[in-house]
C-alpha positions, -999 to 999 in steps of 0.1 A, spaced: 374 540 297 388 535 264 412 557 260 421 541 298 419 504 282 448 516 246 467 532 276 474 501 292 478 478 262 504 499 248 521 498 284 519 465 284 533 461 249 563 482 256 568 460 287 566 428 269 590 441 243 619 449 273 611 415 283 619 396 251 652 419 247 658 414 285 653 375 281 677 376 252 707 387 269 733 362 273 742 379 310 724 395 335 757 411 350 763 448 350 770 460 311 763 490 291 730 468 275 721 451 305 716 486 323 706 503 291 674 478 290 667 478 326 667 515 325 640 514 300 620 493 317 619 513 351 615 545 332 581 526 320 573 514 353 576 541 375 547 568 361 512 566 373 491 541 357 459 527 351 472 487 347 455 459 370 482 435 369 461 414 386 437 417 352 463 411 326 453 380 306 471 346 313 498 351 287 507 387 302 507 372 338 533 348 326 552 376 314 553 398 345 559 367 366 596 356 345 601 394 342 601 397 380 623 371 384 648 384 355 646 414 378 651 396 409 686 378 388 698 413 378 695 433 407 716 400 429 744 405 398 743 442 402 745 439 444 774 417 444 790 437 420 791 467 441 795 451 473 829 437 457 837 471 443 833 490 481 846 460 497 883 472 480 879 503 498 894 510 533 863 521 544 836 509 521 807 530 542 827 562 526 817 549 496 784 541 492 770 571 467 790 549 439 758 526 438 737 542 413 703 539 434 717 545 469 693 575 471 666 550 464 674 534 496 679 558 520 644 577 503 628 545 512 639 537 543 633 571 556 593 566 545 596 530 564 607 548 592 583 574 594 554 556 589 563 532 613 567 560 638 534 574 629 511 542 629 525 524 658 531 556 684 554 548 711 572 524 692 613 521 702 626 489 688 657 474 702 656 445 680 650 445 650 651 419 619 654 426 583 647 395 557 663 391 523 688 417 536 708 404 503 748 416 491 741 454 499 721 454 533 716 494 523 681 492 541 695 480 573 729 506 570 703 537 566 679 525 590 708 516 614 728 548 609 696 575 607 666 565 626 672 537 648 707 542 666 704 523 692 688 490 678 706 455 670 698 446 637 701 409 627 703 404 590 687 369 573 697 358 536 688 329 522 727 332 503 757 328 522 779 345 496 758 372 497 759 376 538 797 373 532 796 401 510 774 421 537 800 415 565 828 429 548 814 466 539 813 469 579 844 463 588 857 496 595 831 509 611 826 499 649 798 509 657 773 498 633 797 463 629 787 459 662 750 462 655 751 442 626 745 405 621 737 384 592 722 349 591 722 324 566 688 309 569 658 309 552 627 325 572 607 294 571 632 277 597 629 305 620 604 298 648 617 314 679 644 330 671 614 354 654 593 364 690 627 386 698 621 410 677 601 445 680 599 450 639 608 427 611 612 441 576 604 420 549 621 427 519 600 430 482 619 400 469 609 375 495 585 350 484 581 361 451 550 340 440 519 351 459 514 322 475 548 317 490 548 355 505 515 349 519 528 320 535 559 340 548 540 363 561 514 336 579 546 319 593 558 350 605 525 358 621 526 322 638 558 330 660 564 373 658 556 385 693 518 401 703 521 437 693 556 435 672 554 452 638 558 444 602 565 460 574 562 448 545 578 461 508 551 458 477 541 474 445 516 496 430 501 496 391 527 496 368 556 489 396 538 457 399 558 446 366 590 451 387 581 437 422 556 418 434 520 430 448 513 422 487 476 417 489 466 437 525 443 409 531 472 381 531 488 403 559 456 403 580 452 367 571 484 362 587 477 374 618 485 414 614 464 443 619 468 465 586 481 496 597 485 516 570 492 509 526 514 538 515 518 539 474 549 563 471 543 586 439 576 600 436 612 577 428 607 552 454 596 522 434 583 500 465 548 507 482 550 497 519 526 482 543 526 485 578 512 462 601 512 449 639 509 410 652 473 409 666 476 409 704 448 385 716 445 398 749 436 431 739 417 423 706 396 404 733 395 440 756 387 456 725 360 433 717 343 438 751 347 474 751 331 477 719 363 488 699 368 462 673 348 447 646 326 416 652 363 395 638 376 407 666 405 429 652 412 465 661 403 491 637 433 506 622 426 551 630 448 564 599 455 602 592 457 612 561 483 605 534 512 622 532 524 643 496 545 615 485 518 587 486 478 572 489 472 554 525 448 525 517 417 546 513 392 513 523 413 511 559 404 545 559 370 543 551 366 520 579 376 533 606 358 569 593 325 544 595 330 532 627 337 561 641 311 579 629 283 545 639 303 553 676 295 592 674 333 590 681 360 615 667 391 606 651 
């Protein structure tokens, strides 16, 4: 435990040092410093680690909180900087391997897909809504292109620049222009614009402050569709220094059964939760026919997790107990 306990102070001593150089810098734009210091700082972030963010004392808290939002600053600078630079291009979807974590992207949204294939079987969106799509939709593009080919996607930023900048890296490309809209709105105003859709994405940066992503998530959950499915981006341990951490219990709060909590241990930074809007008719079926909990929400039956991350071992743990009170196999 101690040797646990020097671990994490000197993590988050290095991490407080990138932040006072970070929140020195006279720019956030893309430089040789600027992506020097970020570097550094996902380089710390990334490995395995014992931190609680959640039990860092006040003054760390503070820390993590401004550096999350320097983070937030620098990666809109660095979008819109390479959204203009693939924009000049005749095709800017040729292009797209100039942004330096475009790998990132496509790694990710290739685990979104295929956990949202696994926990919600059957699933075949046609609709589908992505918020705080930002400068360079590149979640939206891969999903789009690679796993969902026939779905519309329509694409909500709070910045109207930035949904400018969006449009134009599609304009050569019929096919996915055609499938791509972006809306300048913020998700609070959407009411039923939301019960279209079969999945809604919502992206890490949305709602930074816990309170205002659990309230995105319970407004969502007030006018998504019965059965439509959410997933939500998060953090894990030390990643929780670069994004924000999506407590489970605010999605079921909100109206979701928790489908699954993948933490990806490889170079995709954002953990990802899946969930579905709770269908009342058939949380009340399940109810009657003995196949819920006494709150009335379906247990979530998770396999179990894949190389690349942990499912939520308590959803796990469960639906193993349930089963097992039910003499039921899963």
């Amino acid at each position: 435990m101690e040797a646990q306990n020097q671990e994490v102070a000197a993590l988050v001593q290095k991490i407080a040092g990138l932040h006072a150089a970070i929140s020195k810098l006279p720019s956030l734009s893309p430089s040789a410093e600027v992506d020097a210091l970020f570097t550094d700082l996902v380089t710390a972030c990334v490995p395995a680690s014992p931190v609680d963010v959640a039990k860092l004392d006040p003054e760390a808290q503070a820390m993590r909180e401004e550096l999350i939002r320097l983070c937030s600053t620098a990666e809109g600078h660095l979008e819109a900087h390479y959204a203009d630079m693939l924009a000049a291009f005749d095709n800017p979807l040729d292009h797209l391997s100039r942004f330096p974590y475009y790998g990132n992207y496509v790694n990710l949204s290739k685990l979104e897909y295929e956990l949202l294939v696994r926990y919600v079987p059957g699933i075949a969106p046609s609709r589908v809504a992505f918020v705080g799509s930002g400068p360079l939709p590149f979640s939206s593009l891969v999903l789009a292109a690679h796993h969902l080919p026939d779905a519309v996607f329509d694409n909500y930023d709070r910045c109207g620049a930035a949904n400018e900048r969006a449009r134009r890296l599609f304009r050569a490309d019929e096919d996915l222009g055609a499938r791509m809209a972006f809306h300048t709105a913020d998700v609070a105003t959407l009411t039923e614009e939301l019960g279209a859709y079969d999945v809604v994405f919502l992206a890490a940066l949305v709602g930074m402050a816990a309170e205002e992503k659990g309230g995105v998530i319970a407004h969502l959950g007030a006018h998504m569709a019965d059965g439509a499915a959410l997933v939500v981006r998060s953090a894990h341990g030390a990643r929780g220094f670069l994004y924000p951490i999506v407590d489970p219990e605010d999605v079921r709060r909100g109206g979701f059964d928790v489908l699954a909590v993948c933490h990806p241990e490889d170079e995709v930074i954002n953990s990802v939760i899946v969930a579905r809007k709770v269908d009342a008719r058939a949380a009340t079926a399940a109810r009657r026919d003995g196949l819920a909990d006494p709150r009335g929400v379906v247990l979530p039956v998770v396999g179990p997790p894949s190389l690349c991350c942990k499912v939520e071992a308590s959803a796990l743990e469960k639906a193993e107990d349930f089963a097992a009170n039910k003499e039921l196999s899963i």
